[in-house]
C-alpha positions in Angstrom: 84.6 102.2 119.2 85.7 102.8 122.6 89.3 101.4 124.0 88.6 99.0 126.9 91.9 99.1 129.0 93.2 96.2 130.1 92.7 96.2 134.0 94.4 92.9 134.6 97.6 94.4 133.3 97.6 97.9 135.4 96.6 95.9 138.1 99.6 93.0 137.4 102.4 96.2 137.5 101.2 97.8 140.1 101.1 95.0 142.3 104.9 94.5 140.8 105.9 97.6 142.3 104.2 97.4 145.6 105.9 93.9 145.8 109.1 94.7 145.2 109.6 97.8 147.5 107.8 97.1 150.4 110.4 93.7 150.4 113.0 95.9 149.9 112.2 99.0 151.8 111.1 96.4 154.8 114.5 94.6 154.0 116.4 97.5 154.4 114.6 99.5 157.2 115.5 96.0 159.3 119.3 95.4 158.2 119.9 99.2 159.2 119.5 98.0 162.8 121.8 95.3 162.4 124.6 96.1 159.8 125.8 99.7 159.3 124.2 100.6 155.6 127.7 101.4 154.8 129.4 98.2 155.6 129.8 95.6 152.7 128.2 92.9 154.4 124.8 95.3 154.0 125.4 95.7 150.5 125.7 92.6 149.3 122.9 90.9 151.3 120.6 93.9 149.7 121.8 92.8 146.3 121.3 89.3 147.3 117.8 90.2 148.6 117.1 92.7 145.5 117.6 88.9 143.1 114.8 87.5 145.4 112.5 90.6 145.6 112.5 91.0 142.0 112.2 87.7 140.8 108.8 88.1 142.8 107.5 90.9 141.7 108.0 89.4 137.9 106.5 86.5 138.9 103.3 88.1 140.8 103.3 90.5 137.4 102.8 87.4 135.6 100.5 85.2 137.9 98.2 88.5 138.0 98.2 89.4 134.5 97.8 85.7 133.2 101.6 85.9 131.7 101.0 88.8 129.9 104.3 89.9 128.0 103.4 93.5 127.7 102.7 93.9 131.6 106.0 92.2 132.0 108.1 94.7 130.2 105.9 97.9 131.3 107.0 96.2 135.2 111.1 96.0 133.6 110.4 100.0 132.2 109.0 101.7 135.6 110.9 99.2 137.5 114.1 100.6 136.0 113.3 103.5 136.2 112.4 104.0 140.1 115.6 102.6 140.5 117.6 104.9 138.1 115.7 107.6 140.3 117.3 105.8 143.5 120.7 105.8 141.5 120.8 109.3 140.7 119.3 110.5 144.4 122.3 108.3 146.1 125.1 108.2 143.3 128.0 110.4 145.9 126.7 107.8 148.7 126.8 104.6 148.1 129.9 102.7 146.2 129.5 102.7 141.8 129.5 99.0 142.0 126.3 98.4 144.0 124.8 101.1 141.8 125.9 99.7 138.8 125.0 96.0 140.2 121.7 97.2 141.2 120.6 98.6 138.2 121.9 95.7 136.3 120.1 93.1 138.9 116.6 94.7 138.5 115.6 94.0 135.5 117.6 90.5 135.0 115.2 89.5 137.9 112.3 91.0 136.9 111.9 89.3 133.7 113.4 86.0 135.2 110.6 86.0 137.5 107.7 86.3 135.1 109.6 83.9 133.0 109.7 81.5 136.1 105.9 81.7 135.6 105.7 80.9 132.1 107.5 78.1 132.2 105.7 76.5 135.7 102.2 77.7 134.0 102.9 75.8 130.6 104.7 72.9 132.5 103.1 69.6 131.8 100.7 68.4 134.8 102.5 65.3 137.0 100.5 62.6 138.2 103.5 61.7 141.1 104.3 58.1 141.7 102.0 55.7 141.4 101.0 54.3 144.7 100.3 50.6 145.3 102.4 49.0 142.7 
């Protein structure tokens, strides 16, 4: 008996991840011209955006793999841990609180965004106002 793997899944994480650095990446390749990537004001609008950009990706994670809770956390797991990498890689540059806020922010957002799915895929259908009346 062969093991079929489940291509909507991979397919679901890695469209996660593509999601939620090239927003960032973009994000931040754009501020650097505007805000010094020291200054506070940089910081806190790439935490701000990070809410955003994650939320996404959990929610395209969960469009694409048809809510699938395993593809979900597997997105949270290697989520995390490219950003633990990032950590590490800029731990004696940047301040400990946007590390510490990042890695706490990441996957919050992730799993709020595929829960954001959930709950609009299993919302009950509106028929809007009745017109003529």
């Amino acid at each position: 008996m062969e093991r079929v793997i489940p291509m909507r899944g991979v397919l679901a994480v890695i469209a996660g991840l593509v999601v939620s650095a090239a927003l960032m990446i973009g994000t931040n390749l754009l501020l650097v011209n505007v805000i010094a990537s020291t200054s506070a004001t940089f910081l806190i609008v790439t935490l701000a955006c990070a809410v955003a950009y994650k939320m996404t990706a959990g929610y395209v994670c969960a469009a694409i793999s048809r809510d699938s809770w395993r593809a979900t956390m597997v997105l949270v797991v290697l989520g995390t841990a490219v950003l633990l990498s990032s950590v590490v890689q800029t731990w004696t540059l940047m301040p400990r609180w946007y590390s510490i806020a990042m890695t706490c922010i990441a996957p919050t957002a992730l799993w709020l965004g595929a829960r954001t799915h959930a709950r609009r895929s299993f919302a009950p259908a509106s028929n809007g106002p009745i017109m003529g009346t």
